[in-house]
TIMI-449123 format. One line per field, with one value per residue (C-alpha): residue number from 1; chain; x, y, z. Coordinates in steps of 0.1 Angstrom, whole numbers, plus 5000, padded with zeros to 4 digits. Example, Ala and Ser with C-alpha at 12.3 -4.5 7.8 and 13.67 -1.06 7.14 Angstrom:
BEGIN
n (1_2)
chain (A_A)
x (5123_5137)
y (4955_4989)
z (5078_5071)
//
This chain:
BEGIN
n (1_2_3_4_5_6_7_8_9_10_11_12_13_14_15_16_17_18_19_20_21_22_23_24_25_26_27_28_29_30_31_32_33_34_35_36_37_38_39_40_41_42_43_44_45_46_47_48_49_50_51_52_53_54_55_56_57_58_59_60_61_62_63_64_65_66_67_68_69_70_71_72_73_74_75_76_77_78_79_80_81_82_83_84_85_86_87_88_89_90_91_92_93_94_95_96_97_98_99_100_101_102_103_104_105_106_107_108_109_110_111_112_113_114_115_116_117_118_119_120_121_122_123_124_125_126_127_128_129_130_131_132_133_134_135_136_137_138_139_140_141_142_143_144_145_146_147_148_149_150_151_152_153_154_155_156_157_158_159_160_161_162_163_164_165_166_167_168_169_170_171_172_173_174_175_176_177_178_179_180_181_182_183_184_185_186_187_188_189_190_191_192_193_194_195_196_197_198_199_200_201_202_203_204_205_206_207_208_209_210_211_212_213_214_215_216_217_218_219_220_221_222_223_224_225_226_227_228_229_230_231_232_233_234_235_236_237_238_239_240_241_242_243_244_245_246_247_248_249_250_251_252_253_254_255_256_257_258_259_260_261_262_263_264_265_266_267_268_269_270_271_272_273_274_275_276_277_278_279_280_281_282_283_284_285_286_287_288_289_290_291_292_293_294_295_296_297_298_299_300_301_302_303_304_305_306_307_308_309_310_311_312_313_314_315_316_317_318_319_320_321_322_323_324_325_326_327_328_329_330_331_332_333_334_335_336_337_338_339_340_341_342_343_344_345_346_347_348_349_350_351_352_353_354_355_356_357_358_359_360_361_362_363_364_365_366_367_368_369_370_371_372_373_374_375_376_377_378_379_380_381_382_383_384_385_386_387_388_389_390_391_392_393_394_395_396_397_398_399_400_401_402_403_404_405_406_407_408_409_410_411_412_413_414_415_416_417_418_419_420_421_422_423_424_425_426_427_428_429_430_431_432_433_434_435_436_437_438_439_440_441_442_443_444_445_446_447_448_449_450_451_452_453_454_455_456_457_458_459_460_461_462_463_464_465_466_467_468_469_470_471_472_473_474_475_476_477_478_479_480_481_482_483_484_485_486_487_488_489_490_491_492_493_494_495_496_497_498_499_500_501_502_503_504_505_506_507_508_509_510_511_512_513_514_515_516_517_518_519_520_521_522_523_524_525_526_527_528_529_530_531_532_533_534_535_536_537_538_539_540_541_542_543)
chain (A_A_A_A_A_A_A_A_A_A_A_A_A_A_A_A_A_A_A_A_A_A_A_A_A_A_A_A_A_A_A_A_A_A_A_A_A_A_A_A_A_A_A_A_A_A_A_A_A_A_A_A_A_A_A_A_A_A_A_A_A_A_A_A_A_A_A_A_A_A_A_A_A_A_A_A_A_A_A_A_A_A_A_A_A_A_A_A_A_A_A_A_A_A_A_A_A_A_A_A_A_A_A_A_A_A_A_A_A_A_A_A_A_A_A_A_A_A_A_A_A_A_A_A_A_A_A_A_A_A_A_A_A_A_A_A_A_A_A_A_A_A_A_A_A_A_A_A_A_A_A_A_A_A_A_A_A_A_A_A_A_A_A_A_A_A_A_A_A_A_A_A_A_A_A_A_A_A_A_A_A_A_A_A_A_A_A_A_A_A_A_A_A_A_A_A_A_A_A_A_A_A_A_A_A_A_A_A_A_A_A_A_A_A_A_A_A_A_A_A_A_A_A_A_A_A_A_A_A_A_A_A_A_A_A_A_A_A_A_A_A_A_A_A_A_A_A_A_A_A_A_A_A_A_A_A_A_A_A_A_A_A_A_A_A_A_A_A_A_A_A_A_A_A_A_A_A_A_A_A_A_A_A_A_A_A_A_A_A_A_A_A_A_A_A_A_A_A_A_A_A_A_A_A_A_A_A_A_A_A_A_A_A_A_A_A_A_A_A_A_A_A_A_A_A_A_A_A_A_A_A_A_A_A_A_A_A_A_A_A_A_A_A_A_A_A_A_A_A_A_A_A_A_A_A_A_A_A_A_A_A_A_A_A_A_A_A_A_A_A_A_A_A_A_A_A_A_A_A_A_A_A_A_A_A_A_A_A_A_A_A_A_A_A_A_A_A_A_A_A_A_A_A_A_A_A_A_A_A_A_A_A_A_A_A_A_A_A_A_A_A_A_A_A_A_A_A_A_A_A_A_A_A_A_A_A_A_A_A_A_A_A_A_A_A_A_A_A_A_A_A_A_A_A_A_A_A_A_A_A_A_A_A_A_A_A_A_A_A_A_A_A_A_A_A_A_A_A_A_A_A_A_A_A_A_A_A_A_A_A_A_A_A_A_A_A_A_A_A_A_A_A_A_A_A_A_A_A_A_A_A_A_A_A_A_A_A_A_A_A_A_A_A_A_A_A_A_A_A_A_A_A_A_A_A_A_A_A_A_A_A_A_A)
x (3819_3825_3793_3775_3793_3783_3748_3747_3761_3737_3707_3726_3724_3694_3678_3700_3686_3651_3659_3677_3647_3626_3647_3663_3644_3625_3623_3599_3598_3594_3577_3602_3595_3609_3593_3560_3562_3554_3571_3585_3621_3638_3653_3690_3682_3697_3720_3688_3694_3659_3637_3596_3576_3540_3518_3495_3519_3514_3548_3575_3580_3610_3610_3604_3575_3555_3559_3572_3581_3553_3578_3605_3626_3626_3634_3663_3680_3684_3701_3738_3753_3755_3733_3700_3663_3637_3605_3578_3539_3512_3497_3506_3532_3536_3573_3604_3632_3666_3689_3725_3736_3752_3740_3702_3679_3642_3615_3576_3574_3545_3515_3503_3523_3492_3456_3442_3459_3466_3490_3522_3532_3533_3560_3541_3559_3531_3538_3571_3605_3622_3602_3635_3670_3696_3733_3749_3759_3745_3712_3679_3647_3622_3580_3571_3548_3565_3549_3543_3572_3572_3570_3613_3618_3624_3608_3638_3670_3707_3733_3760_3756_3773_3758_3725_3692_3662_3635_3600_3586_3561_3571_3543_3533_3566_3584_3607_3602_3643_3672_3706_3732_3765_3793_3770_3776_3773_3735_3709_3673_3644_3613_3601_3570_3578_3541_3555_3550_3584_3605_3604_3643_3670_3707_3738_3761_3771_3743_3724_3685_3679_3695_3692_3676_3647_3646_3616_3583_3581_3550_3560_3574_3569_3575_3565_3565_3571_3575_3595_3564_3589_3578_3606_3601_3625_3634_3652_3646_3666_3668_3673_3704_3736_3738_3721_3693_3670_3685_3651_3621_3591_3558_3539_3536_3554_3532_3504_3509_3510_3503_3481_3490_3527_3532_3550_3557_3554_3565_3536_3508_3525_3558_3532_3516_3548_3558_3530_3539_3515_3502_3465_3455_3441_3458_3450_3469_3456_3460_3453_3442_3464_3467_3486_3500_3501_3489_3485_3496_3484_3498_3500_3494_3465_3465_3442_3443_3423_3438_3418_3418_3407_3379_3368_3366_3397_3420_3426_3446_3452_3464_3482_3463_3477_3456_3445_3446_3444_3453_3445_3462_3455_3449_3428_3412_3412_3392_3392_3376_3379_3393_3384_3402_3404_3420_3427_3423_3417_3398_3396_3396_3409_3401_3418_3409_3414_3388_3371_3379_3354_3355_3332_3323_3347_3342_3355_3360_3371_3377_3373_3356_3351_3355_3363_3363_3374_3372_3368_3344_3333_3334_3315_3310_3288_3284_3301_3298_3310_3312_3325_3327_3339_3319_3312_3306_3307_3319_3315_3331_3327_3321_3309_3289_3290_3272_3271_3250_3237_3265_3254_3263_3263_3277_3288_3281_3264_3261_3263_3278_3268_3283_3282_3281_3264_3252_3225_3222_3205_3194_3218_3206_3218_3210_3222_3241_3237_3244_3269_3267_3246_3212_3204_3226_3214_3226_3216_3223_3228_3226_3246_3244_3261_3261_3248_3243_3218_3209_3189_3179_3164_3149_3170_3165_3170_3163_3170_3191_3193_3185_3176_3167_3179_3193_3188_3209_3224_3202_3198_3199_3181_3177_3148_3140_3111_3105_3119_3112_3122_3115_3124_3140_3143_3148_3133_3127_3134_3157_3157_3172_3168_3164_3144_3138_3114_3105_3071_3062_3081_3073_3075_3073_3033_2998_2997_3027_3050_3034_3042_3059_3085_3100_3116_3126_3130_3124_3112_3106_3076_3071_3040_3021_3034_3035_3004_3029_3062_3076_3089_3120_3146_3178_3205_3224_3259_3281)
y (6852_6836_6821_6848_6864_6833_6837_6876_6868_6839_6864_6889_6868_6851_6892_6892_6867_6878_6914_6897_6875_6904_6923_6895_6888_6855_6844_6815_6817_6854_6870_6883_6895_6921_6937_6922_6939_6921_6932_6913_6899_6922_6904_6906_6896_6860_6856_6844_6827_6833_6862_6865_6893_6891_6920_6916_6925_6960_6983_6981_6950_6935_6902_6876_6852_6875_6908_6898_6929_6941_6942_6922_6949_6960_6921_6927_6956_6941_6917_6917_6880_6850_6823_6842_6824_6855_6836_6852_6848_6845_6876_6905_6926_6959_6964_6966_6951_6950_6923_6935_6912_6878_6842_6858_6828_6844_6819_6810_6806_6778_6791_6825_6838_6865_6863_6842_6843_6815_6802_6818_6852_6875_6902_6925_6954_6976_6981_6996_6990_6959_6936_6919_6931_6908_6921_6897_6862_6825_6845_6816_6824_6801_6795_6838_6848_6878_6895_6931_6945_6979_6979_6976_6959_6923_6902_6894_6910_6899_6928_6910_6877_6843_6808_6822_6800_6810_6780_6767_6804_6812_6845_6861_6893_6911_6924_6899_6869_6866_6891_6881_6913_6907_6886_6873_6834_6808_6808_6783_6786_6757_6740_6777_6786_6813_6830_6867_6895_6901_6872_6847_6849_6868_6859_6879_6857_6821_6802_6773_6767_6737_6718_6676_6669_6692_6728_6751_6753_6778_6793_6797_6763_6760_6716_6702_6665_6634_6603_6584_6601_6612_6653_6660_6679_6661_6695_6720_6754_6783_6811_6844_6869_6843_6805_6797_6763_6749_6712_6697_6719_6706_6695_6705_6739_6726_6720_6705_6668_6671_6642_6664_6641_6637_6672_6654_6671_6650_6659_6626_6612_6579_6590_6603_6569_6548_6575_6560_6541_6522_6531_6519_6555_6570_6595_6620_6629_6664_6670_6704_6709_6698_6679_6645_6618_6584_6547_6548_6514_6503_6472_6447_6471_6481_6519_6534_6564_6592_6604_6635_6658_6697_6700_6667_6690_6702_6681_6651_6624_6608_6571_6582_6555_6526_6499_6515_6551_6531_6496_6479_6445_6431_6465_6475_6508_6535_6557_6578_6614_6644_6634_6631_6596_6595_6575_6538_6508_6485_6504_6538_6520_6480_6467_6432_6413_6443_6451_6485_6507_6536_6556_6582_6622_6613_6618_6585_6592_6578_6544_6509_6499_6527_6501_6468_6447_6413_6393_6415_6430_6468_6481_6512_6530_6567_6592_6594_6605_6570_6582_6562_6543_6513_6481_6482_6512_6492_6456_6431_6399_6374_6403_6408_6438_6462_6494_6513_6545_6579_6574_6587_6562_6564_6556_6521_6487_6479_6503_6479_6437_6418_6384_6360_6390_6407_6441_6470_6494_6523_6555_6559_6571_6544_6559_6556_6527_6497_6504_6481_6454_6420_6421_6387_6406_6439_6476_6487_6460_6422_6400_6365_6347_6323_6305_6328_6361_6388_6420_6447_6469_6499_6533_6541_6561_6539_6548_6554_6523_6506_6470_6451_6468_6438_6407_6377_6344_6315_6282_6303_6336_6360_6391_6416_6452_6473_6510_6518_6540_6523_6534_6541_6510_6493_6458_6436_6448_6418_6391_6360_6327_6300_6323_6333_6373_6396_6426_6445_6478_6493_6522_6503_6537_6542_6530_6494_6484_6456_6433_6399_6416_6431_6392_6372_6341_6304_6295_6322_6355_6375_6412_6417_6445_6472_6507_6526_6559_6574_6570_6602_6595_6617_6611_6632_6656_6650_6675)
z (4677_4643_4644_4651_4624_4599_4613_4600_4562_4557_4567_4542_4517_4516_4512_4483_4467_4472_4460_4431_4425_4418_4391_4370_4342_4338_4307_4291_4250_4236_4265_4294_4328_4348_4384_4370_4333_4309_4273_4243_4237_4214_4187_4196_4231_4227_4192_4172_4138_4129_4123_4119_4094_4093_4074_4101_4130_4145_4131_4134_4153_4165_4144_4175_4169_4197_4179_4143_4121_4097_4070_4052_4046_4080_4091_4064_4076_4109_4103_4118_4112_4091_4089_4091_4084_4081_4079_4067_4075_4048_4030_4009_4012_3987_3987_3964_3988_3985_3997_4005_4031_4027_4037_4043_4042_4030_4036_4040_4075_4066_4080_4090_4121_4131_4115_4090_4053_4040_4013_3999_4010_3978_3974_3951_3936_3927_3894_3904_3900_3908_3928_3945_3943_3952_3959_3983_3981_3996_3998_3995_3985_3988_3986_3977_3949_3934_3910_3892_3884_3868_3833_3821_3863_3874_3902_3907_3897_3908_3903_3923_3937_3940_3950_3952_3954_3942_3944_3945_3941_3914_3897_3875_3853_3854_3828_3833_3858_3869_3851_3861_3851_3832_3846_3875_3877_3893_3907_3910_3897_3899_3907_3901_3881_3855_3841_3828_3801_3780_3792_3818_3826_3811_3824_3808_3829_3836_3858_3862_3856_3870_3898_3908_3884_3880_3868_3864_3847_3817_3807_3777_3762_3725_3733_3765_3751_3776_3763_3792_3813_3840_3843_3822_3789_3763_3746_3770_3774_3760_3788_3763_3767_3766_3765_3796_3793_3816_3808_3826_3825_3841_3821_3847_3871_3905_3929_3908_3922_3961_3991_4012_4043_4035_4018_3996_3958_3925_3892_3880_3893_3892_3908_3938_3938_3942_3969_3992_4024_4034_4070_4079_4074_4048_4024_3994_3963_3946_3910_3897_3863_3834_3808_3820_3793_3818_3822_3857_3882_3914_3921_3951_3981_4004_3996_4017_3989_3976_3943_3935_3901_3909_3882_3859_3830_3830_3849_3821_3822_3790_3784_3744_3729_3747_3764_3798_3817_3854_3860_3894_3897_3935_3946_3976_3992_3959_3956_3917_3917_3898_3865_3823_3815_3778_3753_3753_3734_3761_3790_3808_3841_3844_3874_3886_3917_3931_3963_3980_3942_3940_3910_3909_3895_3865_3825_3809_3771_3740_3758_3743_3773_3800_3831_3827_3865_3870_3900_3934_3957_3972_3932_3936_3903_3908_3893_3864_3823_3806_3769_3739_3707_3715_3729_3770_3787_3823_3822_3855_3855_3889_3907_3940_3961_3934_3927_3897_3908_3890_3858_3826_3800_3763_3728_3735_3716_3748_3776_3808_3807_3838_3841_3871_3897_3926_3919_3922_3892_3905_3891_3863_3821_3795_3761_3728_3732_3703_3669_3660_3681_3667_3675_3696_3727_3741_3737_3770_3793_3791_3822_3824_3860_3870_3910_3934_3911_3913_3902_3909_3878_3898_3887_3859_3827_3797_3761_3725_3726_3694_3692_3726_3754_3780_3776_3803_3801_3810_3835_3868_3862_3886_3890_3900_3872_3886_3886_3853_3824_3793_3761_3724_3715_3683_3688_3717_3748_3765_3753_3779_3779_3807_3832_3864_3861_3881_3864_3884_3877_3851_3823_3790_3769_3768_3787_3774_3789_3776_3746_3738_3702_3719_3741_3730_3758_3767_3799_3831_3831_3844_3840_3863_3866_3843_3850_3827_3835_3836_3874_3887_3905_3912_3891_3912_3881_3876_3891)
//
């Protein structure tokens, strides 16, 4: 009998179950199931702590990652308990919200939650108003453009607040950028960039403009001078309406030195450099444009580094008249791109048994020497404007597999130096190069080999050089100049001493070709078959 009676319950049951199985919810990330319907977890459905907006989302939304609300104020006025993150998806949103609840954390979520903006999300007020309006304390606010305010409004205004942090936001053409109201204190404002109409900031209370040792970037700076070269202005910033200053402000917008790889923020371009851990894999550091005063070190390491300026006109790194802008000692794997480097007495680039450097689509001015190498291999130098006054434009020395490709070079006492190294010179214009160096030694390029050297002088551009067109020296020397047009020179053409030289084919600047008038040598060197025309190779332009 009791069996039986055990037998019935167990059959009982186990229909339960099933039944039970088919109305309980299953539940796998945002999506939840119920008698095969498919529908979105509302946001209070667990006790969340964070909170998605994306313009793109169909309204209203709910603020889950599957149906994030279409707007931050709606995300905002859902809120119901502390500790909130409302993450928000790039794009545009026009609104004028107003935060009134404590410990509300508003953020870039990072990447675009639905479509395909990228970048910041921008709060834009229209033209209207306040862009932000802040009444609750422990409220964060981090990685927004906010911008156009009406024309007496804020982007951001705080009427009651306390341990608020507003950071790493750009804030641009309001009236004013950040207005704090009377007897509001204790705040915290940096590594923000202020570009605004009337005032950047206005704070009637007690607060603080720059926190661990950074604060913001000011638009508006009347000093940003840097002479310990740390991102720092010496002179601090006054912040107008009581006796708030921005102890630190930054020389630079924040955000212009970045590790892509690492996403790792500078305030220098040699703070970024030292940041690098060496891995095996390569990694880029992007400079935007700026002007920035450094002498740049590599030392002892295998980098495995890009370090890339946005535009070579107008990203510029200056050396302050000190002996070099970049300084490789031992270094390996560096490749220099995207910069002016201006202003040494020593050399724009110094490169010191140092192997696999490639500097390339740069403007080197105002340099003693423009590159100076010593000892190494892999030197590969394309494709860049070498402009002086001083004496070498490029300068080899016990060098091995080294290329110096499509560079304009100009200006110099002598425009290329070739000593006991490998290397092809290839398609590049050397011009106006000579006037004040003595006239035995060459303006455009002079050759001394020692050991194994060689060097090929290949389709290049070379004129209106003063004095020598090439010199050649030193028992042993070889090297191999064809396919050139070389022309206008007032000296020698060729200058050659103990040598062995091999120089078919080139344009000597009209029919005849070379004459005996224009050598001047002691020992070997042929020039065989010269070119009766101009050879029309192709010379990429620089970029």
């Amino acid at each position: 009998m009791i069996k039986n009676i055990f037998k019935k319950y167990f059959v009982i049951g186990i229909i339960i179950l099933f039944v039970g199985a088919s109305v309980i919810p299953s539940i796998s990330g945002n999506i939840v199931k119920m008698n095969n319907n498919i529908w979105s977890k509302p946001s209070n459905f667990f006790d969340s702590e964070t909170i998605y907006v994306d313009n793109d989302s169909e309204c209203p939304g709910d603020g889950t990652l599957g149906w994030p609300y279409c707007r931050i104020q709606y995300a905002i006025d859902s809120v119901n308990e502390d500790d909130v993150e409302i993450r928000v998806g790039s794009g545009t949103y026009y609104e004028n919200i107003v935060i009134d609840k404590d410990n509300i954390q508003l953020m870039w979520n990072g990447s675009d939650i639905i479509g395909n903006d990228t970048g910041k999300p921008i709060i834009d007020g229209n033209n209207t108003d306040d862009v932000v309006n802040i009444t609750a304390d422990r409220v964060k606010i981090s990685k927004f453009i906010i911008r156009n305010s009406s024309d007496n409004g804020a982007g951001i205004k705080l009427l009651s607040s306390e341990n608020t942090h507003i950071f790493k936001n750009i804030i641009e053409n309001n009236n004013v950028g950040i207005k704090v109201m009377k007897d509001i204190n204790n705040n915290y404002f940096y590594l923000n960039n202020f570009y605004n109409y009337y005032q950047n900031a206005n704070d009637e209370g007690g607060n603080h403009w720059d926190f661990n040792k950074t604060g913001n970037y000011w638009h508006d700076h009347d000093d940003y001078t840097d002479k310990n070269s740390d991102g720092i202005c010496d002179k601090e910033y006054k912040i107008p309406g009581g006796d708030n200053v921005d102890r630190r402000p930054l020389v630079h917008p924040y955000g212009s030195i970045k590790n892509n790889d690492t996403e790792k923020i500078s305030l220098t371009i040699q703070e970024a450099i030292n940041y690098i851990v060496v891995t095996g894999e390569w990694q880029t550091i992007y400079v935007k444009n700026g002007l920035y005063y450094e002498n740049l070190n590599f030392d002892n390491k295998h980098y495995y580094l890009s370090l890339e300026g946005e535009n070579k006109e107008t990203t510029i790194i200056d050396g302050r008249g000190n002996e070099k802008v970049f300084y490789f000692d031992n270094s390996k794997s560096v490749n220099i791109s995207g910069f002016t480097i201006q202003n040494a007495t020593d050399s724009g680039v110094n490169i010191r048994e140092a192997d696999n450097i490639c500097v390339y689509k740069n403007n080197i001015l105002g340099c003693k020497r423009g590159i100076y190498s010593f000892s190494g291999k892999g030197l590969n130098i394309s494709n860049n404007t070498i402009t002086g006054s001083g004496n070498i434009g490029i300068y080899f020395l016990e060098f091995s597999e080294g290329l110096i490709e499509n560079n304009t070079i100009s200006l110099f006492n002598m425009g290329i130096d070739i000593k006991s190294s490998r290397a092809k010179i290839i398609h590049n214009r050397i011009f106006e190069n000579g006037k004040e160096f003595p006239a035995y030694h060459a303006a455009a390029i002079t050759l001394y080999f020692l050991g194994d050297g060689f060097v090929y002088i290949i389709e290049n551009e070379i004129y209106k050089n003063h004095g020598n067109f090439i010199f050649v020296g030193t028992i042993f020397s070889k090297g191999q100049i064809k396919h050139n047009n070389i022309y206008s020179w007032s000296g020698k053409a060729v200058v050659a001493d103990l040598c062995w030289v091999y120089a078919p084919h080139n344009y000597w600047g009209s029919e005849q070709g070379l004459k005996l008038r224009d050598v001047r040598w002691r020992g070997f060197f042929w020039w065989i078959c010269p070119s009766d025309h101009r050879w029309d190779f192709y010379i990429p332009p620089l970029e």
